[in-house]
OpenMM code with the backbone's topology and positions (N, CA, C; nanometers):
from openmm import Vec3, app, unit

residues = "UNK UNK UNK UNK UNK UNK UNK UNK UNK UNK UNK UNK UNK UNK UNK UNK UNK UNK UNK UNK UNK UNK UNK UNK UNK UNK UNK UNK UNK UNK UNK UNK UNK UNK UNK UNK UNK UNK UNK UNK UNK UNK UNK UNK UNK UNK UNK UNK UNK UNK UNK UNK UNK UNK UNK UNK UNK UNK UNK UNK UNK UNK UNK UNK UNK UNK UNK UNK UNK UNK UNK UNK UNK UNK UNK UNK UNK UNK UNK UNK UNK UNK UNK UNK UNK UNK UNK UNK UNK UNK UNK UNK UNK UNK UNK UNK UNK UNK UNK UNK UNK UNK UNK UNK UNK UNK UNK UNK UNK UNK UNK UNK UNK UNK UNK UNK UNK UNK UNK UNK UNK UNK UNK UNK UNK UNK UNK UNK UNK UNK UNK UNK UNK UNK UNK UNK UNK UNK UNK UNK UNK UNK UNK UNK UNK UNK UNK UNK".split()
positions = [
    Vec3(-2.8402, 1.4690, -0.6079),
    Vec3(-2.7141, 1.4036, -0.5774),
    Vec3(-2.7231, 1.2574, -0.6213),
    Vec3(-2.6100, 1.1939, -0.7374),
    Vec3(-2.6069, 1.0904, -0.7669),
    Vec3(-2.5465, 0.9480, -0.6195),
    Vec3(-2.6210, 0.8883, -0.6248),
    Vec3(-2.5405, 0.7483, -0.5274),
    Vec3(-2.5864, 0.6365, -0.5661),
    Vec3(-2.4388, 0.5942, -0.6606),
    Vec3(-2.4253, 0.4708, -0.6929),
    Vec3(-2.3161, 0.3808, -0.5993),
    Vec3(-2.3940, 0.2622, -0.5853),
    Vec3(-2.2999, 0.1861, -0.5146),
    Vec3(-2.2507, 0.2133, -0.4020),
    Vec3(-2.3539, 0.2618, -0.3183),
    Vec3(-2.3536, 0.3488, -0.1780),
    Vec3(-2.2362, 0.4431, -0.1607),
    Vec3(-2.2223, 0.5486, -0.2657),
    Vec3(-2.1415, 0.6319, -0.2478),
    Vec3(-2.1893, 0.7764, -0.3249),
    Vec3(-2.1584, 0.8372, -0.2460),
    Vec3(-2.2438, 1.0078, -0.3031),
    Vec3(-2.1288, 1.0140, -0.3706),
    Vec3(-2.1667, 1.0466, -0.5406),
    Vec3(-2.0711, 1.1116, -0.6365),
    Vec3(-2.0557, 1.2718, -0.6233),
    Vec3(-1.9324, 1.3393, -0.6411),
    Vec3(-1.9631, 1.4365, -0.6336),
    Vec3(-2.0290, 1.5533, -0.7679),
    Vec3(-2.1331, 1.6448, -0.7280),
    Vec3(-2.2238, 1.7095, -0.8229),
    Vec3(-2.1167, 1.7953, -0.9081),
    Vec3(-2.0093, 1.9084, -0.9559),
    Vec3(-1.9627, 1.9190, -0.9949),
    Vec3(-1.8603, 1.8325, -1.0566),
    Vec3(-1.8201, 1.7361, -1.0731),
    Vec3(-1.7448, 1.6501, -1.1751),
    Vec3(-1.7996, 1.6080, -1.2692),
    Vec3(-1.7406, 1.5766, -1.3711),
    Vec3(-1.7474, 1.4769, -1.5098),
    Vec3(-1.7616, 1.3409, -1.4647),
    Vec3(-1.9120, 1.3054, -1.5334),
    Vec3(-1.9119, 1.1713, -1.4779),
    Vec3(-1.7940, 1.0394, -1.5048),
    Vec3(-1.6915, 1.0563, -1.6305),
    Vec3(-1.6072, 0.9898, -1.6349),
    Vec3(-1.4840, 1.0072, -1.4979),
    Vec3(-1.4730, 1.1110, -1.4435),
    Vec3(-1.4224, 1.1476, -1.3096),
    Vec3(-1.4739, 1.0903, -1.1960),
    Vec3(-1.5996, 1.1173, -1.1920),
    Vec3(-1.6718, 1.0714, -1.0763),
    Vec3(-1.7245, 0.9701, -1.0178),
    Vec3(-1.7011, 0.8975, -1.1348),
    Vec3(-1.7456, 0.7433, -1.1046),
    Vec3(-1.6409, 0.6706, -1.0489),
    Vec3(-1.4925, 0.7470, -1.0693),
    Vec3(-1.4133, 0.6848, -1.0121),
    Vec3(-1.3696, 0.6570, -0.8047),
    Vec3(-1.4637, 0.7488, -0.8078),
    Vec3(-1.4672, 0.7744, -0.6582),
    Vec3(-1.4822, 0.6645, -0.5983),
    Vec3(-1.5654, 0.5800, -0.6645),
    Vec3(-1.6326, 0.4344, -0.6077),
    Vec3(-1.5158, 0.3364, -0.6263),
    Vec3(-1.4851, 0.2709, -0.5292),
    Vec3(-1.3529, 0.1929, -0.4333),
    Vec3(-1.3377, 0.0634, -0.5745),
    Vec3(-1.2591, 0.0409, -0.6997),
    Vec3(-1.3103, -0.0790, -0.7666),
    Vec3(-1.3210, -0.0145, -0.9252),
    Vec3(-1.3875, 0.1050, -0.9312),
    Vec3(-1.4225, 0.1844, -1.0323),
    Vec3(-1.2878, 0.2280, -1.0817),
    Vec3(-1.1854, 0.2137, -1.1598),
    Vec3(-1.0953, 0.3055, -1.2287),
    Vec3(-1.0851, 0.3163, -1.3803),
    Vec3(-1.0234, 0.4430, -1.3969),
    Vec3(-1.0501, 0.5171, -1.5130),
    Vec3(-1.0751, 0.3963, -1.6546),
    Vec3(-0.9740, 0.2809, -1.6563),
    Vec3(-1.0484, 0.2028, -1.7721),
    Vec3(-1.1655, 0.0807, -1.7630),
    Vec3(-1.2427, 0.1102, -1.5990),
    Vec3(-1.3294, 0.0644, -1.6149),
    Vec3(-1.4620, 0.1810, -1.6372),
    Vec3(-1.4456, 0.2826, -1.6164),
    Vec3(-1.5277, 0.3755, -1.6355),
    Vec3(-1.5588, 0.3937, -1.7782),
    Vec3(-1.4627, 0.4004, -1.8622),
    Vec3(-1.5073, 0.3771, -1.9964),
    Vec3(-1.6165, 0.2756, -2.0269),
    Vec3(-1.6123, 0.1311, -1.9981),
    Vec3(-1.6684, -0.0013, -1.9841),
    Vec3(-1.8165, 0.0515, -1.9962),
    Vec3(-1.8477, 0.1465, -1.8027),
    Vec3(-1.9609, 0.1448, -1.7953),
    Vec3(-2.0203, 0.2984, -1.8650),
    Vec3(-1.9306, 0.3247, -1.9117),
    Vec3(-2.0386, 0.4847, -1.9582),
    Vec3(-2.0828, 0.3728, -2.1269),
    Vec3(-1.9650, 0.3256, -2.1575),
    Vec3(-1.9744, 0.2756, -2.3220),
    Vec3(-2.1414, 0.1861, -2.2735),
    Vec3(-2.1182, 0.0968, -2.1838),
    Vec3(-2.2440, -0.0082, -2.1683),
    Vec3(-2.3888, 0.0603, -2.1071),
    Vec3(-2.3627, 0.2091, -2.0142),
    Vec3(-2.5174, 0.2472, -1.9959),
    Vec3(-2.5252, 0.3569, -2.1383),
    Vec3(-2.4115, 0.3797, -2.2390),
    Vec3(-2.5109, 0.4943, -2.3068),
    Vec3(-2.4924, 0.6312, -2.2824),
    Vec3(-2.4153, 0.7058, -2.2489),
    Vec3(-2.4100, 0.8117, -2.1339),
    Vec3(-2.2553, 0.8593, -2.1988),
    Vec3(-2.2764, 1.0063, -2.2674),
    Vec3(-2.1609, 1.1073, -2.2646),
    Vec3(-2.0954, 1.1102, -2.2066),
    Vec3(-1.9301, 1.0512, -2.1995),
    Vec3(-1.8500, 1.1070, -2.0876),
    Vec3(-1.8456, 1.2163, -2.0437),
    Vec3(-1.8300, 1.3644, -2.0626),
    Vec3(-1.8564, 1.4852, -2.0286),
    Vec3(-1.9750, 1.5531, -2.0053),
    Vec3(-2.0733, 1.4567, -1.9523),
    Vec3(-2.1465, 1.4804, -1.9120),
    Vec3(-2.1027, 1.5137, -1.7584),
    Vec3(-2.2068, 1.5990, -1.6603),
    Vec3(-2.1827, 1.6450, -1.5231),
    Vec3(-2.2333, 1.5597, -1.4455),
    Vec3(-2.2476, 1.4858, -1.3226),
    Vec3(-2.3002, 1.3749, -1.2421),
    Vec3(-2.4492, 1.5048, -1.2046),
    Vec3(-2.4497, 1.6325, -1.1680),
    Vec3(-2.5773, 1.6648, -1.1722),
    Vec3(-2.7003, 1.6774, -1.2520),
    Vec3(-2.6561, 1.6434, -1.4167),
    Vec3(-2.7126, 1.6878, -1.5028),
    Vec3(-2.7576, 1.5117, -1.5158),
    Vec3(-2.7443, 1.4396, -1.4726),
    Vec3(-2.7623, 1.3074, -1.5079),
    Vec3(-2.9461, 1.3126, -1.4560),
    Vec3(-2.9946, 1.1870, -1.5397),
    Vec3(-3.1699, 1.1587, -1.5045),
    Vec3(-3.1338, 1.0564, -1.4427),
    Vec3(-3.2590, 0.9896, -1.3361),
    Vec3(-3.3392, 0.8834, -1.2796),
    Vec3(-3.2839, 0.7737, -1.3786),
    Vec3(-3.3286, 0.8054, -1.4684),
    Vec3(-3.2746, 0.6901, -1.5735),
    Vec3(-3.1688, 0.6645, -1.6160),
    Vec3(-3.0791, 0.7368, -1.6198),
    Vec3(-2.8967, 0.7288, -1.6859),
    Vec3(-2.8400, 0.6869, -1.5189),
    Vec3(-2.8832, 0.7220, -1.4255),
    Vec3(-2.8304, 0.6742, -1.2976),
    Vec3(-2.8804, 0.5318, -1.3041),
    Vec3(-2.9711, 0.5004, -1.3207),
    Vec3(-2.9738, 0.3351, -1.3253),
    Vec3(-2.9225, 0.2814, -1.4016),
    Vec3(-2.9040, 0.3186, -1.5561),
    Vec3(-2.8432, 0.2398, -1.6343),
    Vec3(-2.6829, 0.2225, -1.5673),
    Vec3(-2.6736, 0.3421, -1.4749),
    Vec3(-2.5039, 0.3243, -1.4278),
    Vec3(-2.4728, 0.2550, -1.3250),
    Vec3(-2.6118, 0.2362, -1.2726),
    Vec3(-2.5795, 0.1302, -1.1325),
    Vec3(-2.5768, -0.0237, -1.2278),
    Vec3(-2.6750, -0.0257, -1.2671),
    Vec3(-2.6905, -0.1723, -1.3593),
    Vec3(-2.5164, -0.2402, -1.4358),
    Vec3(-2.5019, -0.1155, -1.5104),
    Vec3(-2.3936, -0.1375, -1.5507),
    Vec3(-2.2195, -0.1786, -1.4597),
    Vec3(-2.2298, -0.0892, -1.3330),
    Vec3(-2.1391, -0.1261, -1.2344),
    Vec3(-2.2135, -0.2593, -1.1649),
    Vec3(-2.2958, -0.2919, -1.1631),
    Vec3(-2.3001, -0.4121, -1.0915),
    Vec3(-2.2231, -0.5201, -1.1138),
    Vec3(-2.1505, -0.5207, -1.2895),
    Vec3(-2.0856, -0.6597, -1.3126),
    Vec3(-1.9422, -0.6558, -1.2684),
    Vec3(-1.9516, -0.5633, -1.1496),
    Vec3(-1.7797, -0.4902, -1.1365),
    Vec3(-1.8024, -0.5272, -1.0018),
    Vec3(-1.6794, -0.5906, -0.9712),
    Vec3(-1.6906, -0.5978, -0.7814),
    Vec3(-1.6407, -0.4958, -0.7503),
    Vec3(-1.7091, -0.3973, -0.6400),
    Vec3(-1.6827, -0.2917, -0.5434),
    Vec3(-1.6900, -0.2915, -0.4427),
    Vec3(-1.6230, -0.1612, -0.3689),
    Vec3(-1.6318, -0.1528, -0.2488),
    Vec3(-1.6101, -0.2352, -0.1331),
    Vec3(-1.6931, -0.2924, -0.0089),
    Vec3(-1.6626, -0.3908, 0.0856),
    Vec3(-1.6577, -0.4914, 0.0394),
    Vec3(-1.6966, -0.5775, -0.1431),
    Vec3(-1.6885, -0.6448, -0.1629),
    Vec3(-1.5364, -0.6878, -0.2027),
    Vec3(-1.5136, -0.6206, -0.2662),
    Vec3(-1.3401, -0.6113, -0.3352),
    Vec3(-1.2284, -0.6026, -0.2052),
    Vec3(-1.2757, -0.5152, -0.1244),
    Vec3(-1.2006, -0.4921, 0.0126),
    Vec3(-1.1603, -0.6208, 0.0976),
    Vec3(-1.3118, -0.6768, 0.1205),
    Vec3(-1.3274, -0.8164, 0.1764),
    Vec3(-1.2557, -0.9166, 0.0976),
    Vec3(-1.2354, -0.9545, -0.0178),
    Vec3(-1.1680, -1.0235, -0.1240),
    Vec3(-0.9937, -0.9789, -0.1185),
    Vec3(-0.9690, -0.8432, -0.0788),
    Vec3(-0.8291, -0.8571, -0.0726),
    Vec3(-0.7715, -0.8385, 0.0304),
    Vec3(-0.8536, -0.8010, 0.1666),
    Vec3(-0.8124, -0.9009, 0.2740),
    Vec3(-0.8040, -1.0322, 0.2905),
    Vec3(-0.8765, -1.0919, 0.2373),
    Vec3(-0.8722, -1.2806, 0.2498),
    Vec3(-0.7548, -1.2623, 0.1950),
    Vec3(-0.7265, -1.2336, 0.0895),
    Vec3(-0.5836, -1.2608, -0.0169),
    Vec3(-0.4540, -1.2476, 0.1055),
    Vec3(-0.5209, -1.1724, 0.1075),
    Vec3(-0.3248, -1.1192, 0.2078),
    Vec3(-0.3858, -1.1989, 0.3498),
    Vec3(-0.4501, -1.2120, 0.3948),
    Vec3(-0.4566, -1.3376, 0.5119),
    Vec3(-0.4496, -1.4677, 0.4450),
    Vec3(-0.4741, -1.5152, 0.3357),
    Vec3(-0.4429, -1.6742, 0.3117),
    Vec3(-0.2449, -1.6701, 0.2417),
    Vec3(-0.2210, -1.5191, 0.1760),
    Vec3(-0.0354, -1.5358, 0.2194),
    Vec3(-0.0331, -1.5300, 0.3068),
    Vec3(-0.0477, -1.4624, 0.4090),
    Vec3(0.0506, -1.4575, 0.5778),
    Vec3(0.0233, -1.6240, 0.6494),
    Vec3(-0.1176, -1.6695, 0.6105),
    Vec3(-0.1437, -1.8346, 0.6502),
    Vec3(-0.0448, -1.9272, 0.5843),
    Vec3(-0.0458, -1.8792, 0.4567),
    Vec3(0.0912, -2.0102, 0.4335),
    Vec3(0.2077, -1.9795, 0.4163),
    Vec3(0.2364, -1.8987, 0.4706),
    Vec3(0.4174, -1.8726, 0.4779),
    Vec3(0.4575, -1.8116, 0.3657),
    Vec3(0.3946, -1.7734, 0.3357),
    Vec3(0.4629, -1.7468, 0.1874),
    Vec3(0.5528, -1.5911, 0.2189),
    Vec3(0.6679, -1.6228, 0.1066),
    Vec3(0.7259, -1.4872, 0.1328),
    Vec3(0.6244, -1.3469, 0.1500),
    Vec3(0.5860, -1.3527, 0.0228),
    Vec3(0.4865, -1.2351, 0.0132),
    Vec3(0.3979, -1.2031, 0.1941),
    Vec3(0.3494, -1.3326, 0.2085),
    Vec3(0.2782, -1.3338, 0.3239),
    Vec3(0.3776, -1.2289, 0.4096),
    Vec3(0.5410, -1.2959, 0.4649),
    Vec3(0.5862, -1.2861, 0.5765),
    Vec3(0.5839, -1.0832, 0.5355),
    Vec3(0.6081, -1.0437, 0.4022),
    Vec3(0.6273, -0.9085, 0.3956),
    Vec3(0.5501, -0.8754, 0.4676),
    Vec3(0.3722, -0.8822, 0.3982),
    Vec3(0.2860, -0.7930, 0.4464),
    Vec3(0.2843, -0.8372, 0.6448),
    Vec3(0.2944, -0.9487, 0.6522),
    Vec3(0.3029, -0.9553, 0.8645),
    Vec3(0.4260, -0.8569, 0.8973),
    Vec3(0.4902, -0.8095, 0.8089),
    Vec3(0.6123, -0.6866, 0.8646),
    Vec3(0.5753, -0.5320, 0.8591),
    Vec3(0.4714, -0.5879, 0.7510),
    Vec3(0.4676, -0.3905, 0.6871),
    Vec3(0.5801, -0.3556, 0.5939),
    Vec3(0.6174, -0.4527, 0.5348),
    Vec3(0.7208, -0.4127, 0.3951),
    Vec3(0.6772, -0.3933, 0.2810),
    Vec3(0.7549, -0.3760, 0.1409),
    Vec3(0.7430, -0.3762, 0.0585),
    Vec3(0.7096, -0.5474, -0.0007),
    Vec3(0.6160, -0.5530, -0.0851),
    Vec3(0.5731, -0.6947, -0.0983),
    Vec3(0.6407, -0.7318, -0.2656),
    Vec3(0.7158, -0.6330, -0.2847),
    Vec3(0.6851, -0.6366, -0.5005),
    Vec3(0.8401, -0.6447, -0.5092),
    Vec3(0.9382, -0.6305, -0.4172),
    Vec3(1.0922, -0.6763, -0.4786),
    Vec3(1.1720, -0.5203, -0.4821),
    Vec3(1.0639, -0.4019, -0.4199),
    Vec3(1.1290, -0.2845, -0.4098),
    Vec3(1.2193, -0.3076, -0.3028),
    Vec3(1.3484, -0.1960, -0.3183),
    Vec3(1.4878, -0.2200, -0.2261),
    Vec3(1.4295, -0.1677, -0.0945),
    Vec3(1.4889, -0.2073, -0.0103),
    Vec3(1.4788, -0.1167, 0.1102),
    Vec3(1.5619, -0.0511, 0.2047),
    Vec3(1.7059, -0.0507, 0.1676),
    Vec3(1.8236, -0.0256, 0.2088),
    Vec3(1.8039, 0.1156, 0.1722),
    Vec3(1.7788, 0.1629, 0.0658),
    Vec3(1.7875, 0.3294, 0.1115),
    Vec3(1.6619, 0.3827, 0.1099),
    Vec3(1.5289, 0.3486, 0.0602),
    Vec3(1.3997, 0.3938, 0.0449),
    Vec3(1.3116, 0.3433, 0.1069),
    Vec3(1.2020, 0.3297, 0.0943),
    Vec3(1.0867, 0.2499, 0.1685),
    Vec3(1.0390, 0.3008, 0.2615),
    Vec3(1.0818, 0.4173, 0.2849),
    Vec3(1.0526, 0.5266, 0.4223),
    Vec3(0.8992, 0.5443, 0.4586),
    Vec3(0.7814, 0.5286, 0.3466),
    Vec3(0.6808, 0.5102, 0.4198),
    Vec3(0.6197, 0.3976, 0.4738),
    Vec3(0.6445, 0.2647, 0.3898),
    Vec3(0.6666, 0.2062, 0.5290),
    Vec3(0.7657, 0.1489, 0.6375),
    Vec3(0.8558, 0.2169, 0.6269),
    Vec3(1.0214, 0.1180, 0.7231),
    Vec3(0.9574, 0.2673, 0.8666),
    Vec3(0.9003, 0.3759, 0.8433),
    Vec3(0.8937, 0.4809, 0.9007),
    Vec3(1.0065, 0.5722, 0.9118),
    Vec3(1.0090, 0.6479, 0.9866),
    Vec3(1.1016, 0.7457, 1.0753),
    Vec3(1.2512, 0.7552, 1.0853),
    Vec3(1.3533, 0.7837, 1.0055),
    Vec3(1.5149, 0.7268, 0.9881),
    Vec3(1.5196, 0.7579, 1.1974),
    Vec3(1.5941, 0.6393, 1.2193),
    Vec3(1.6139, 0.6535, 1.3706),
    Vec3(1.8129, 0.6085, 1.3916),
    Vec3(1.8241, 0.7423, 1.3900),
    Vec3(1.9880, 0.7296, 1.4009),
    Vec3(2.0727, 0.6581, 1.5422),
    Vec3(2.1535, 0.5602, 1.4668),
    Vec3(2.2141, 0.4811, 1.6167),
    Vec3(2.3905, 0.5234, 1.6300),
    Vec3(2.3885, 0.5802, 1.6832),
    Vec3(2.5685, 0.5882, 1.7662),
    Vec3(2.6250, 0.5605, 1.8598),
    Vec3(2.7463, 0.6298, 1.8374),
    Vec3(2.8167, 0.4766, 1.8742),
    Vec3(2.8474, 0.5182, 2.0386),
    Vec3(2.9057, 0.4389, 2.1298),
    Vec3(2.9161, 0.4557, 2.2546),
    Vec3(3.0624, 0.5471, 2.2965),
    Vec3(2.9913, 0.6147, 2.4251),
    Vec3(3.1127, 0.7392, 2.4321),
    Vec3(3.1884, 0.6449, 2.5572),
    Vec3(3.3349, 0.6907, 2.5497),
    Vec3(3.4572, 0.6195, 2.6010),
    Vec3(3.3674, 0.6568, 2.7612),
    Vec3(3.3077, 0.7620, 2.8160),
    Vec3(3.3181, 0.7594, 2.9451),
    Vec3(3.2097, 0.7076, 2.9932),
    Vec3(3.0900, 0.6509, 2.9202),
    Vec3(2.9976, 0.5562, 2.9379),
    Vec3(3.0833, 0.4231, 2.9357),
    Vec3(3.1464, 0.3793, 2.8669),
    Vec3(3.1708, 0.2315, 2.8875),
    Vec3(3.2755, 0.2116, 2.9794),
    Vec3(3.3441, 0.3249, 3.0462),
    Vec3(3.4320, 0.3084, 3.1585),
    Vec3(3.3256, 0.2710, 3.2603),
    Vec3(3.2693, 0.3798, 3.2363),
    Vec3(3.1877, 0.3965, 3.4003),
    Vec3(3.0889, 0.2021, 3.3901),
    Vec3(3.0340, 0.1713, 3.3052),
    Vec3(2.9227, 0.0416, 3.2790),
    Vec3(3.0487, -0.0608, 3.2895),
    Vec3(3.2104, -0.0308, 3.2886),
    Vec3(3.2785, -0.1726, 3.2935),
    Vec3(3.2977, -0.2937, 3.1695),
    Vec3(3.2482, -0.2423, 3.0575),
    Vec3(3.2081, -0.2802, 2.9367),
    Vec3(3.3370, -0.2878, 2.7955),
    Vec3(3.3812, -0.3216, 2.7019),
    Vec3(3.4149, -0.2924, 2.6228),
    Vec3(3.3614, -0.1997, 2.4973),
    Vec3(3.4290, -0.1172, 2.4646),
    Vec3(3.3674, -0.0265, 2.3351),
    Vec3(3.3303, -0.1357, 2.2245),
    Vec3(3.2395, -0.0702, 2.1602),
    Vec3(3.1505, -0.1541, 2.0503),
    Vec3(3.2952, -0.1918, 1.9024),
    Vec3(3.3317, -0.2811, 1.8852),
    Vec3(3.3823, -0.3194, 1.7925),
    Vec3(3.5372, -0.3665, 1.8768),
    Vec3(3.5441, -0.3484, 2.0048),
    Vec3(3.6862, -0.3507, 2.0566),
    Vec3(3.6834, -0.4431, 2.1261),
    Vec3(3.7870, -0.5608, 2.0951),
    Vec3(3.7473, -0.6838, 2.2312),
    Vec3(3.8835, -0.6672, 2.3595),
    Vec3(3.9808, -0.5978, 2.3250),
    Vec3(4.0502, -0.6025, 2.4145),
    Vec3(4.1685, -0.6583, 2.4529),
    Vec3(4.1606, -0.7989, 2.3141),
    Vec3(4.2549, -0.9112, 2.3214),
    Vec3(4.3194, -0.9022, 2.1972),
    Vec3(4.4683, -0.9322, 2.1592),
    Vec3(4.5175, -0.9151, 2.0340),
    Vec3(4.5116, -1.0982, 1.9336),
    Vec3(4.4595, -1.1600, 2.0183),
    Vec3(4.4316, -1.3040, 1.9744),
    Vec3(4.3726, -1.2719, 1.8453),
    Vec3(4.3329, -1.2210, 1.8104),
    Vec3(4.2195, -1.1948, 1.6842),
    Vec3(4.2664, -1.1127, 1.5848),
    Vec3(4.3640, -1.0462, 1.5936),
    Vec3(4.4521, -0.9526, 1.5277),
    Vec3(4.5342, -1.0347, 1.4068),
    Vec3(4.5722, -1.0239, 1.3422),
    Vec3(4.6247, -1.1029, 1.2328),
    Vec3(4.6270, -0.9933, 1.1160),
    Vec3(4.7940, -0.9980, 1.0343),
    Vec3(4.7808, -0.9582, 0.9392),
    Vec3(4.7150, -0.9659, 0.7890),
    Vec3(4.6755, -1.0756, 0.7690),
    Vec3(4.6285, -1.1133, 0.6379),
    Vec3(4.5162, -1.1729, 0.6505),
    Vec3(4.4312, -1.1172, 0.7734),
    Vec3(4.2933, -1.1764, 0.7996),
    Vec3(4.3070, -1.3526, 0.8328),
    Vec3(4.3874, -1.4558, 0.8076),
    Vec3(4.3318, -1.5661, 0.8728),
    Vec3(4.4636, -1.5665, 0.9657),
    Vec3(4.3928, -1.6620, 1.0833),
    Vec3(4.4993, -1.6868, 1.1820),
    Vec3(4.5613, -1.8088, 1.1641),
    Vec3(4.6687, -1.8285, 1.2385),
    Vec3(4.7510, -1.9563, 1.2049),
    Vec3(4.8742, -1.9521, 1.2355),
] * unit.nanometer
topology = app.Topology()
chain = topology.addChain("A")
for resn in residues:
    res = topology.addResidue(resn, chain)
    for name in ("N", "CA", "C"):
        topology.addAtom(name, app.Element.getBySymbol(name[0]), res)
């Protein structure tokens, strides 16, 4: 079993596949390191030697991974939410941070559609209340929208 970069690759994959497993590793950096240790892409991660596994750790070393990259883009998004920055205030909401809409989409993170209606006539008798949009008074009524 290959483990580079404290992560068990899995033994049936293509090592151009499998290297991607590692948190940092993606497909056009995998090229990088198969081109720099030497090493067949279609090769199998079991069929690999002692030696082609080091040349692949050596070679990912000039790549930040894992808790390192993790740790690096938490600071990021804690030094936006520290200075106000829009971006910041998104991620302190759980929004979209990139200018995607959110009026009809965003459902994984806005969550759960939670439907609101409207109030029934014999609830707001009984509470003493006015219905939602109704004030009661014709002061506000006007044909052409301004008063005067």
């Amino acid at each position: 079993m290959a483990r580079i970069a404290g992560i068990d690759l899995p033994e049936n994959k293509r090592i151009d596949i499998g290297l991607t497993y590692i948190f940092g590793i993606g497909r056009s950096n995998v090229i990088k390191v198969i081109k720099d240790a030497q090493i067949p892409p279609d090769k199998r991660v079991k069929d690999l030697t002692e030696e082609e596994i080091n040349k692949l750790q050596k070679s990912i070393e000039q790549f930040k991974t894992e808790g390192d990259l993790k740790q690096e883009i938490e600071q990021n998004i804690k030094r936006l939410e520290e200075t106000g920055s829009y971006r910041g205030l998104r991620h302190r909401k759980g929004l979209p941070t990139r200018g995607q809409r959110t009026r009809s989409n965003a459902r994984t993170k806005r969550g759960k559609r939670k439907t609101i209606g409207t109030i029934r006539k014999e609830v707001v008798a009984s509470t003493g209340g006015s219905p939602a949009g109704k004030t009661g008074s014709p002061a506000g009524k006007t044909k052409g929208g301004k008063s005067g």
